[in-house]
N, C-alpha and C positions, 0 to 999 in steps of 0.2 A: 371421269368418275374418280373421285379422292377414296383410297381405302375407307377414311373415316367417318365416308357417306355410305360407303355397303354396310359394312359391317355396323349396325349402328342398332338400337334397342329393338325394333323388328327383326331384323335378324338374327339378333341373338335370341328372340323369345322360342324361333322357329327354327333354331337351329339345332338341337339337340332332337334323336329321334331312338331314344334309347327301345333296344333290340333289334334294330332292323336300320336297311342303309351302312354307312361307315361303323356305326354302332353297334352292328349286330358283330356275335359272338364269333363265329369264324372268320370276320373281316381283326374286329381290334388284339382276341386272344392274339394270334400269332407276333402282332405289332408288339404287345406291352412285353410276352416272352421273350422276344429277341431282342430290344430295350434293358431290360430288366438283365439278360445274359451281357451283352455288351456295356452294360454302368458298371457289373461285377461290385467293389464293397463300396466305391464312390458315388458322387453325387455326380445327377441328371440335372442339366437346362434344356427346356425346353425353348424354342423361338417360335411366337405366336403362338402363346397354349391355348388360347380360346378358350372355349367353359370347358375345358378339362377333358374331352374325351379322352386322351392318352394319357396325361399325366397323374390322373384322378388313381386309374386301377394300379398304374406303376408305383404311388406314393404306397398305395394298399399291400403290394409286395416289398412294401422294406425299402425300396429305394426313396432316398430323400432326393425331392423334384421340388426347382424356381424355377421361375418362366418369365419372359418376356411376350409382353402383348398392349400390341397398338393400340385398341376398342374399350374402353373403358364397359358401355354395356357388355360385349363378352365374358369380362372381367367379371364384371355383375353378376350373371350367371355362374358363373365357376364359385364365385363365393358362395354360391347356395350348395353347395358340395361338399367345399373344404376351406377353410378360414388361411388368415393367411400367416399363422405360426404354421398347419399344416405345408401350406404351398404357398411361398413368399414368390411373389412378380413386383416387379419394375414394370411400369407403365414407358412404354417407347416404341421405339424402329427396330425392329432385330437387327437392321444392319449397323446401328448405333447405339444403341442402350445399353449398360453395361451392368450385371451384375456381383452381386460381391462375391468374394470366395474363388476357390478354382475346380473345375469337375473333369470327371475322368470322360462323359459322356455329353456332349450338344446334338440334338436333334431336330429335326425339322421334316414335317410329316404333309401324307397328304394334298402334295403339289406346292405348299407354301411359298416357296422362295420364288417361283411365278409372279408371284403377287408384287412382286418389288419389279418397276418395269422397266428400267436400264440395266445394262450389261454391268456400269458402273456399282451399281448397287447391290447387284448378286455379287460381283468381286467383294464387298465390304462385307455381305454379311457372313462368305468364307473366312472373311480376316477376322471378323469378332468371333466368332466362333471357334478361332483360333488362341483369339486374347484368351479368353475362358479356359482351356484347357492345360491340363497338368502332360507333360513328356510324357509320351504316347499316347494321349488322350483320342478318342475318337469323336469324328462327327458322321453323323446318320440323317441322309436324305433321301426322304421316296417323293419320288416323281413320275410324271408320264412323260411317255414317248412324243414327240410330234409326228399328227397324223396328214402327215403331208402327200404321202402316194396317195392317199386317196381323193386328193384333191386333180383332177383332168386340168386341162388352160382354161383361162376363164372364168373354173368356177372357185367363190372364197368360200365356203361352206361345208363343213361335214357332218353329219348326224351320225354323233358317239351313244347316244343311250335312246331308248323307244319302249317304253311302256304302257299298259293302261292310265293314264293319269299323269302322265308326265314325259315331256319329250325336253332330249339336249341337245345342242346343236352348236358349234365351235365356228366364227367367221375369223377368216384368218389375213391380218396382213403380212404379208412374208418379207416387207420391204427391210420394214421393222421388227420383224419374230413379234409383231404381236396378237391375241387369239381375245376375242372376248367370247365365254361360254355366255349361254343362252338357256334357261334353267323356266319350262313352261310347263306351270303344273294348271291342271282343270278336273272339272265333273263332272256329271250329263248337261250343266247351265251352258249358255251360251258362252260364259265368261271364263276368262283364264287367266293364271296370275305368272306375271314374268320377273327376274329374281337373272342379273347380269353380273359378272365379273369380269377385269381385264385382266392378264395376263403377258407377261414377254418369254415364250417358249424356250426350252433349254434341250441341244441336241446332248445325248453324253460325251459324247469328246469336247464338246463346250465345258460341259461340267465340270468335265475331269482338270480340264485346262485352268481354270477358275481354281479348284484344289493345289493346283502347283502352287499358282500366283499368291496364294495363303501358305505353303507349307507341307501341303498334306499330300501322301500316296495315299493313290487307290488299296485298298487291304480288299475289299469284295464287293461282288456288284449280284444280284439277283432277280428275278423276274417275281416275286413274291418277299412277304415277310416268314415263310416258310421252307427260302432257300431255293424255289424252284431254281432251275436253268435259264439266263437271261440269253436271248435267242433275237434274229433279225424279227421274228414277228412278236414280240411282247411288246404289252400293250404300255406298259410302266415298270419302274424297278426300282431298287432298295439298294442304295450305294454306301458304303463306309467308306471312309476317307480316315486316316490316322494319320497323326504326326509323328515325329522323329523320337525316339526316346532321350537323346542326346543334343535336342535343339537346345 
């Protein structure tokens, strides 16, 4: 599967679920504050903004937010939001697209950098990410953990989420770090609708490692965008990464 066949006008019509899910208020507030604290008086890039669920409310607090994003439909959607004197994006690769100017803040939310499926490519889009910023500039990545204990020998399968109406389920090859989620949503009908993404997992000291190879220390790591405690049992975290004032 080519990003630019998921991501494509179906799923961006269905991808926005404003209040509820990633969307809802106690999931994005904490995200857009701690964004909005970290760009301080500079300008935000965002990689892969999607139809704006983050950078939409961030623009709204003052911070001036570009983005980079692959999906042209995504793209599509966010226009219906904010134009793009608003929210100017370059259509690209996060790990290659480059745009103008320089900012104090790149971020990448929401598991994104997963999406790029070599090892290769997550290095790159640390280094762009790098190109972008001004001395001491920060990059900000939330991600999940790989849930690999929970995997016995055997079996490649985990079930991360279980609801009325919707079950998730991660098959993982380990050869490769790679995870395709498995996103089944249904009703009382017989029929159900299935909604795939691949994936190449990132342990954190991976990650962390990745940041050198661009540049950057670790400045914090947390188990929330509200600072929690990042701990052996968190399920995802919120990494800053910052460069050198002096590079």
């Amino acid at each position: 599967m080519r990003q630019e066949e998921i991501w494509d006008a179906d799923t961006a019509r269905r991808y926005d679920t404003p209040g509820t899910g990633m969307f809802a208020a106690e999931v994005l507030g904490p995200a857009v504050e701690r964004l909005a604290e970290l760009a301080g008086d500079g300008r935000a890039l965002e990689f892969a903004i999607g139809t704006g669920r983050v950078a939409v409310p961030l623009a709204g607090r003052g911070v001036p937010v570009t983005g980079i994003e692959l999906s042209p439909p995504m793209l599509a959607q966010l226009r219906t939001k904010a134009d793009e004197a608003t929210i100017p994006v370059v259509v690209g690769d996060m790990a290659t697209a480059v745009a103008s100017g320089e900012f104090t803040l790149v971020y990448l939310v929401y598991n994104t950098i997963a999406n790029l499926l070599t090892q290769a490519e997550q290095v790159a889009c640390f280094r762009n990410a790098a190109r972008h910023l001004t001395p001491g500039g920060r990059f900000v990545i939330e991600l999940w953990v790989p849930e690999l204990r929970k995997l016995p020998p055997g079996q490649q399968a985990t079930v991360w989420h279980s609801e009325p109406g919707h079950i998730g389920l991660d098959t993982y090859d380990t050869l490769r770090q790679h995870v395709v989620s498995h996103h089944f949503v249904f009703d009382d009908s017989r029929q159900a609708q299935l909604f795939r993404t691949p994936h190449r997992y990132i342990w954190p000291s991976e990650l962390d490692l990745m940041a050198q190879l661009a540049g950057f220390e670790l400045e914090a790591r947390h188990g929330d965008w509200a600072g929690a405690e990042f701990t052996a049992e968190t399920r995802s975290h919120v990494s800053v990464y910052r460069l050198p004032l002096d590079r």
